[in-house]
C-alpha positions in Angstrom: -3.0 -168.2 186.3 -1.1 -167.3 183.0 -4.7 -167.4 180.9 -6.3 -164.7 183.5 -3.0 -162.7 183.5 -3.4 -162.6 179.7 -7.2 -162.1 179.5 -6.7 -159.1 182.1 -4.1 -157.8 180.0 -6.7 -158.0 176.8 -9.5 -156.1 178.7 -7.6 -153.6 179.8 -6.5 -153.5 176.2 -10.2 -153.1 175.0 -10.8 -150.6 177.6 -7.9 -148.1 176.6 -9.2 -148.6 172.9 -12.7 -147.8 173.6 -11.5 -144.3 175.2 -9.0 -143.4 172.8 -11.5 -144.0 170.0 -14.1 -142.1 172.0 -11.9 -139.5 172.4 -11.2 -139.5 168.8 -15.0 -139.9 168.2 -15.8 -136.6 170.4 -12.9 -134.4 170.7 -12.7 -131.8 173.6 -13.7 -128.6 172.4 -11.3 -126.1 172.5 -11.2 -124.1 175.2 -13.2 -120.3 174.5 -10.5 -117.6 174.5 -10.7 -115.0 176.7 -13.2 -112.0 175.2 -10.8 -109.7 174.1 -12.0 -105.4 174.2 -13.9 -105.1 171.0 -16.0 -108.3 172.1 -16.6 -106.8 175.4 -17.8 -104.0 173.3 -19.8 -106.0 171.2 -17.5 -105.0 167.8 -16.7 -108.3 166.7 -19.8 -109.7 164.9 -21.4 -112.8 166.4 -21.8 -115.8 164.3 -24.9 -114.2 162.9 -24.7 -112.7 160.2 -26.1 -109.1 159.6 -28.8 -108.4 157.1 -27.6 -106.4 153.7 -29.2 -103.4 153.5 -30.0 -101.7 150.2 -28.6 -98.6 148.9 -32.1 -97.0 149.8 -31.9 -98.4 153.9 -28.5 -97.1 154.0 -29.7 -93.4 152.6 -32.6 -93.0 154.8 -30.8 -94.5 158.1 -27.2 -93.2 158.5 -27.9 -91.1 160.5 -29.1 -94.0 163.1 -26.4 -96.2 162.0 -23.1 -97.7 164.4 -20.8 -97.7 161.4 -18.7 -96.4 159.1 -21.5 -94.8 157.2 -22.4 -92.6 159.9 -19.2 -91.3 160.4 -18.1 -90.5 157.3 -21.7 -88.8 156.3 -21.5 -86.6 159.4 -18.8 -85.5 158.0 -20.2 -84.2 155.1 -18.5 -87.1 152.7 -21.3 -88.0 149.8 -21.2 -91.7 149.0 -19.2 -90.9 146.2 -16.3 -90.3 148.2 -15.7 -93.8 148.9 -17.4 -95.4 145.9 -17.3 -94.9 142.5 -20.9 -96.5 141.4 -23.8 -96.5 143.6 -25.1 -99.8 144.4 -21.2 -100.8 144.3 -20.5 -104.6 144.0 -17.4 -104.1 146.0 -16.0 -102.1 148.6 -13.3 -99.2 148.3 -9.6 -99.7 147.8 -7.4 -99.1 150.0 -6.0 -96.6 147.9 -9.0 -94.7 148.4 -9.3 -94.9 152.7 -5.6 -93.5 152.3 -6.6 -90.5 149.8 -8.1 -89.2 153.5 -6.6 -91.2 155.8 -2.6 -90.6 156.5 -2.1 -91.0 152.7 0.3 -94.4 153.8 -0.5 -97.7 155.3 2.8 -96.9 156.9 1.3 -93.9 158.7 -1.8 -95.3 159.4 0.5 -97.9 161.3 2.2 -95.2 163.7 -1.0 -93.9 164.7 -1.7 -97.3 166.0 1.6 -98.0 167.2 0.2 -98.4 170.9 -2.6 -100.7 170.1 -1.5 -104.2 171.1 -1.1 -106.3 168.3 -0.9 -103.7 166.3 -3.7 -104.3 163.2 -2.0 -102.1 160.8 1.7 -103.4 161.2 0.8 -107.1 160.7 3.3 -110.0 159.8 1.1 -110.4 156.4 1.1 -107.3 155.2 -0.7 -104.5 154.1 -4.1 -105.9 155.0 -7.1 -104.3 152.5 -8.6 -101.8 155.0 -12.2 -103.4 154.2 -11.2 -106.4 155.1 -12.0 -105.1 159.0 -13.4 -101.9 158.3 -16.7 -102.5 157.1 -18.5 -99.7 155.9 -21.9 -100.8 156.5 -21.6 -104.0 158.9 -20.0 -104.2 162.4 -16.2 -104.4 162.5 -14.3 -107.4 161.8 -10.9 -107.8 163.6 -9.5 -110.2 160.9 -7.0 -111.5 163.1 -8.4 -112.5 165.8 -9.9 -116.0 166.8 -7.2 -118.4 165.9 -4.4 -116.6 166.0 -5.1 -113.6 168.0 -7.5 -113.7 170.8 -6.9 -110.6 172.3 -6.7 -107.0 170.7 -6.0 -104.1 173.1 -7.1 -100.4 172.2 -6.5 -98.1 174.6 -9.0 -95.7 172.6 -11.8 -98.1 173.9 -10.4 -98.2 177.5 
């Protein structure tokens, strides 16, 4: 009686190791957070990236574009507002979003106070405004995905 007492205990044994190393083998997934506003509104870029378009594309079709671009040219900025060289290798300072907007990240901040997390009061800092604002891409909400998985804007409400 004692053997098969002890044999049962070893299967069941082997058993529990074969599922905890399965289990280690394939983890779950982690569960998909809920879509937050700007995915609903298709602002968050999907895992594909966008093509670059040359200095030439973006001339001839701001006027068609969803981004930045469009806005500030219908405003009757030049590209030279926002960069110093054309065919820049990098995008504008912060420094220079602030020469028009608010003049402070600070400010900037209080006109989002009511967005929920606030993006421009953030526990790292004074985040470089290209780092979501993309001037010729789709917005990126730095934030969110790990941390934050939802980002309330009542101006998209």
């Amino acid at each position: 009686m004692r053997r098969v007492c002890g044999s049962s205990l070893w299967l069941i044994f082997g058993i529990v190791l074969l599922v905890a190393l399965s289990a280690c083998a394939n983890p779950t997934p982690r569960p998909t957070p809920t879509p937050g506003i700007l995915e609903r509104l298709g602002q968050i870029p999907t895992a594909t990236p966008e093509p670059i378009r040359s200095v030439e594309q973006i001339m001839q079709g701001w006027r068609q574009s969803r981004y930045l671009d469009n806005q500030h040219m219908s405003k009757g900025l030049e590209c030279n507002a926002c960069h110093s060289t054309l065919s820049p290798a990098n995008s504008p300072t912060t420094a220079t979003c602030l020469t028009c907007h608010k003049g402070s990240y600070a400010a900037v901040a209080e006109l989002t106070a009511r967005v929920s997390p606030n993006p421009h009061k953030s526990h790292e800092g004074e985040i470089p405004c290209a780092e979501c604002h993309r001037g010729h891409q789709s917005f990126v909400y730095k934030c969110g995905g790990v941390c934050h998985t939802e980002y309330s804007n009542s101006r998209y409400q």
